[in-house]
C-alpha positions as CSV (number, residue, x, y, z in Angstrom):
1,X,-25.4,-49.9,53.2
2,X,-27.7,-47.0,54.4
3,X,-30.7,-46.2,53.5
4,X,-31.6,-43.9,50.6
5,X,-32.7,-41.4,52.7
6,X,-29.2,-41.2,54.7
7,X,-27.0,-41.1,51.8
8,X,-29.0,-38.1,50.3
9,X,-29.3,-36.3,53.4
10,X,-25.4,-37.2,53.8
11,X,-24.9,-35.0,50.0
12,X,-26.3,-34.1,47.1
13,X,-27.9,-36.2,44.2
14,X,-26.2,-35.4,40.6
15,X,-28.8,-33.4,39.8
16,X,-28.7,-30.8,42.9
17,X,-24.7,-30.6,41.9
18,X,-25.7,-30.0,38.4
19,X,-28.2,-27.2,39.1
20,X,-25.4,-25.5,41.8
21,X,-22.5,-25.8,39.7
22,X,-25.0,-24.2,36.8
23,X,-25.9,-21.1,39.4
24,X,-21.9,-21.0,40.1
25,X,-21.3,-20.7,36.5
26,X,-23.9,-17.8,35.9
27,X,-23.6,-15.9,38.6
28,X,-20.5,-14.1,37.6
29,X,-21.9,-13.4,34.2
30,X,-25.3,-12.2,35.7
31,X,-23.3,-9.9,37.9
32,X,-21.4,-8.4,35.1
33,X,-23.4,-7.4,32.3
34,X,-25.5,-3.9,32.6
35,X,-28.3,-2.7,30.7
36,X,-29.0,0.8,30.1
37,X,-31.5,3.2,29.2
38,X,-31.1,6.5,27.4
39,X,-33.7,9.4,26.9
40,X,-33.3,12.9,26.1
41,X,-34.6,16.2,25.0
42,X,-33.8,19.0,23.6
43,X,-32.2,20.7,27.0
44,X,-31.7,17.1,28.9
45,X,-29.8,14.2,28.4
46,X,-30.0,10.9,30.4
47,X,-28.1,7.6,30.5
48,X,-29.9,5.3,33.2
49,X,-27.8,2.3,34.3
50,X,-28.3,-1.2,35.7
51,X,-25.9,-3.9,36.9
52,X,-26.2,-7.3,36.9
53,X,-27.7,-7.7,40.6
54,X,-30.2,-4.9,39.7
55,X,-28.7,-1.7,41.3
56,X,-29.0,1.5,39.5
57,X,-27.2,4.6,38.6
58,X,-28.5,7.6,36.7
59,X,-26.5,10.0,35.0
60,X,-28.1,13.3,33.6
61,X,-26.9,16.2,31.8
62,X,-28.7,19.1,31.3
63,X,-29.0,22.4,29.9
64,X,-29.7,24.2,33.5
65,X,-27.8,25.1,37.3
66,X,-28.0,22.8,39.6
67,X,-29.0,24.4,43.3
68,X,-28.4,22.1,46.1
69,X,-32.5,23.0,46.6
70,X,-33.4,21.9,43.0
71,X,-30.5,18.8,43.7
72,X,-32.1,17.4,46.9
73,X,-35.8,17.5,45.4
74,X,-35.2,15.8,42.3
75,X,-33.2,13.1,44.3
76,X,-35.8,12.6,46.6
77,X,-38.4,12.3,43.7
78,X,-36.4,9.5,42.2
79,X,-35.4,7.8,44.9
80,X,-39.1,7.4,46.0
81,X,-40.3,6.6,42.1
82,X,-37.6,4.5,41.2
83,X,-35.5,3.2,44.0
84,X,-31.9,4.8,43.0
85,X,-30.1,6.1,46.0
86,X,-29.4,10.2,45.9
87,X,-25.4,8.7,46.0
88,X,-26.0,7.5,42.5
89,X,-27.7,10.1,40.7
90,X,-25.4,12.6,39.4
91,X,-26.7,16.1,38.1
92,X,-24.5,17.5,35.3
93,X,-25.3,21.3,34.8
94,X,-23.8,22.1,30.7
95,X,-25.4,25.4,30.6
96,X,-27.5,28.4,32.5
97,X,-30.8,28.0,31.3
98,X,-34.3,27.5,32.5
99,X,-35.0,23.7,32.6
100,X,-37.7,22.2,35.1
101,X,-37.1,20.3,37.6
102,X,-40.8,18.2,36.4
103,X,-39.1,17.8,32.9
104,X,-35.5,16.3,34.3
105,X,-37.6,13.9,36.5
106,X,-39.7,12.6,33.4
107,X,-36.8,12.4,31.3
108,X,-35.0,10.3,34.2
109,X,-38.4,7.7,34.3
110,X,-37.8,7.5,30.3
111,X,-34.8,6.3,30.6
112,X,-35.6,4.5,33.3
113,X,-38.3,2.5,31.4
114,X,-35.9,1.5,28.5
115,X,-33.7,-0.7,29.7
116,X,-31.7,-3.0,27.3
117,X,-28.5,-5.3,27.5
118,X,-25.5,-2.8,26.7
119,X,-21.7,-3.2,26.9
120,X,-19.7,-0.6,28.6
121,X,-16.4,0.8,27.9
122,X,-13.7,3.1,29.2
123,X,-11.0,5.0,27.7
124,X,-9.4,8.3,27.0
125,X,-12.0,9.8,26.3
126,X,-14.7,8.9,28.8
127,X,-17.4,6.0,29.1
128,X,-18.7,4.8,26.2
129,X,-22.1,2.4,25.7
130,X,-22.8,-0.1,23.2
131,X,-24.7,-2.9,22.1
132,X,-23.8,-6.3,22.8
133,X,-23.6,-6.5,18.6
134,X,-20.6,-3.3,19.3
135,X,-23.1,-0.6,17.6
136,X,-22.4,2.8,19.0
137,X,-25.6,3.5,21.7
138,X,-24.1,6.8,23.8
139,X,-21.1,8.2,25.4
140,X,-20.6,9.9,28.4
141,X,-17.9,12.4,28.5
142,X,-14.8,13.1,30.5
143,X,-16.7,16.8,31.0
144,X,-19.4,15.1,32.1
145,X,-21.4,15.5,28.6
146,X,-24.1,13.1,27.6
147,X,-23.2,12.6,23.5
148,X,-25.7,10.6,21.1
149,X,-22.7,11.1,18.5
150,X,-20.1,8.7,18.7
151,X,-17.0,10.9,19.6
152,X,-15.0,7.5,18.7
153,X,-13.6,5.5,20.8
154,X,-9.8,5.6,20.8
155,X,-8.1,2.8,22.9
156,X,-10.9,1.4,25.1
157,X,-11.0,-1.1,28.0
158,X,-14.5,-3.3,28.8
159,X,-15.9,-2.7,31.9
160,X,-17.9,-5.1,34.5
161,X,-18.5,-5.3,38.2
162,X,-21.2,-3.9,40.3
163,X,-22.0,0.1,40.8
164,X,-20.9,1.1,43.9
165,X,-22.0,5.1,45.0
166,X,-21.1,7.7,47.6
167,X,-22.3,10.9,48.0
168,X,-21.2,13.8,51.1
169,X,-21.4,17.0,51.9
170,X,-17.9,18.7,52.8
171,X,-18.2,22.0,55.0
172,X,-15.9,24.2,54.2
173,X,-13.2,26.4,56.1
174,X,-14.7,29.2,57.0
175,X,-17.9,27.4,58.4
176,X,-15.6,25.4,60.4
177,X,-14.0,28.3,62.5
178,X,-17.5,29.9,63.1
179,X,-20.8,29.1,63.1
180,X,-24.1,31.2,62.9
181,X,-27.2,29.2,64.0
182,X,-28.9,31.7,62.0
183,X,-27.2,30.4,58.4
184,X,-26.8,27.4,57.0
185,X,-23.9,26.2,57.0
186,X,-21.8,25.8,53.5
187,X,-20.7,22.7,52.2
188,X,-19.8,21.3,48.6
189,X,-21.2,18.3,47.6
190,X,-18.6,15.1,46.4
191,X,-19.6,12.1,44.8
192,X,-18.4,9.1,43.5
193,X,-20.2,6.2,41.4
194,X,-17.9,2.8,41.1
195,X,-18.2,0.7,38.0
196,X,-16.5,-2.6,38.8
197,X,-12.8,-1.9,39.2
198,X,-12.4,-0.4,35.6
199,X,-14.0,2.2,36.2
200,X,-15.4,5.5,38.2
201,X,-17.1,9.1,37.8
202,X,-16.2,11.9,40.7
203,X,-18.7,14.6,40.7
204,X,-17.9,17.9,42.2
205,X,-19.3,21.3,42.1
206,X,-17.8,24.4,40.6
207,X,-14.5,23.6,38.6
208,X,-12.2,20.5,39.7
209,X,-9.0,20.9,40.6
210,X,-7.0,20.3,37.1
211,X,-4.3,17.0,38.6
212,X,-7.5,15.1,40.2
213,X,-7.8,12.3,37.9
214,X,-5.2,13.3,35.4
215,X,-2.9,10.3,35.3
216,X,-5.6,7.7,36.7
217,X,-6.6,5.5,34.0
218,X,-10.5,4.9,33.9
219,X,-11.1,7.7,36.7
220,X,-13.5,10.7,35.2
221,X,-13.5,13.3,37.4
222,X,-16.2,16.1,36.5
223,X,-17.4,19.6,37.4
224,X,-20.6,21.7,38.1
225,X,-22.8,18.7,39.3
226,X,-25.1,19.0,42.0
227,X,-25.0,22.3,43.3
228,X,-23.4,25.6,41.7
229,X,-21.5,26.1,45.1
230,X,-17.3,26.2,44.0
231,X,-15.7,23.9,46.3
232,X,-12.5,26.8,47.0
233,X,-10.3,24.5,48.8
234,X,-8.4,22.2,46.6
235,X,-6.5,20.4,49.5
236,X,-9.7,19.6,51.4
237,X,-11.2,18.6,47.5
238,X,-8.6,16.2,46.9
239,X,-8.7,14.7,50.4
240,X,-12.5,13.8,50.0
241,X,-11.8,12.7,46.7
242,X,-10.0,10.2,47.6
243,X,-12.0,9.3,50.7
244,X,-15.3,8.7,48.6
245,X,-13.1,6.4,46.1
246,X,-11.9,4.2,48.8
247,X,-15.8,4.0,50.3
248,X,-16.7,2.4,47.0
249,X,-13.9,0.2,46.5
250,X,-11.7,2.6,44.0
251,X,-7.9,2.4,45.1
């Protein structure tokens, strides 16, 4: 019979299988769950979101245009203050007013800082966040709204999985035919942020074409985010649509 010291190295003792089929067991379940934070003002509404293997996606909604300018300097501010990648913060605009850049990025740490167990949901009418008890937390709306009214739920599906995010910039025609080294050249931005398989949020700017996501169930395609530039070109829309869903898993 060998030695004690060749039979473990040959396996593991009962407890090491205990412990590993415990981490098998959890992982799954530590992967699925999310915990969100919401914050808000009276011109600014945030829903900040975590998965299970800590990566991050911020949604805000606020009473203000977006410029690609004002865009690119709050995402930088975040992704320096709190480590979430440009790709998955979208920037709803829901009206033309005056709003600070300063106030969004403080609103977005609030939320930020409250992070609690939530369950999420998807259906007809959008994402919707609860507590792990079912009590209504926030919704977040197939227009891209932020609501702290529950706008009910209708028939809803549970969503789990980890947030997957893409964010490019699409030039369009023109700028392709001829370029001035003088100008920038134009391009509309197109996102997509990947909740497990259930579901996913397309941002564009301007106004989406009206069939993207009509008959997809669980796919929320939304307008004016991240820049006020109208994306003309509803072939070349719908083509990176669909390229930005396959790059985070959505098929």
């Amino acid at each position: 019979m060998p030695p004690r010291s060749s039979r473990r190295r040959a396996g593991f003792t009962s407890i090491e299988r205990l412990a590993l089929a415990l981490i098998l067991l959890c992982a799954p379940l530590a992967a699925a769950g999310y915990r969100a934070g919401i914050a808000s003002t009276s011109h600014i509404r945030v829903i900040a979101l975590e998965d299970g293997r800590g990566t991050r996606a911020v949604f805000v909604d606020a009473d203000c245009p977006f410029l690609r300018a004002t865009s690119d300097w709050i995402g930088a501010r975040v992704l320096k203050a709190y480590d979430v990648d440009r790709a998955a913060l979208l920037l709803h605009s829901a009206a033309t007013g005056d709003v600070s850049p300063e106030a969004i990025l403080q609103t977005i740490g609030e939320a930020l800082g409250k992070l609690e167990a939530v369950k999420l949901w998807t259906g007809e009418k959008g994402l919707r966040l609860t507590t792990p008890r079912g009590e209504f937390r926030a919704a977040f709306s197939n227009q891209g709204r932020i609501l702290s009214e529950d706008p009910g739920s209708g028939k809803i599906s549970a969503v789990s999985g980890s947030i997957h995010a893409v964010f490019r910039l699409v030039e369009l025609p023109d700028t392709l035919q001829t370029r001035d080294a003088a100008q920038p050249i134009s391009a509309f931005p197109v996102q997509a942020i990947a909740l497990g398989k259930e579901a996913a949020i397309v941002a564009l700017s301007g106004k989406p074409p009206s069939n993207l996501g009509a008959r997809t169930r669980g796919l929320i395609v939304v307008g004016d985010s991240n820049d006020v530039l109208p994306a003309q070109d509803e072939a070349r829309v719908s083509q990176a649509v669909r390229k930005v869903l396959l790059r985070v898993g959505w098929k």
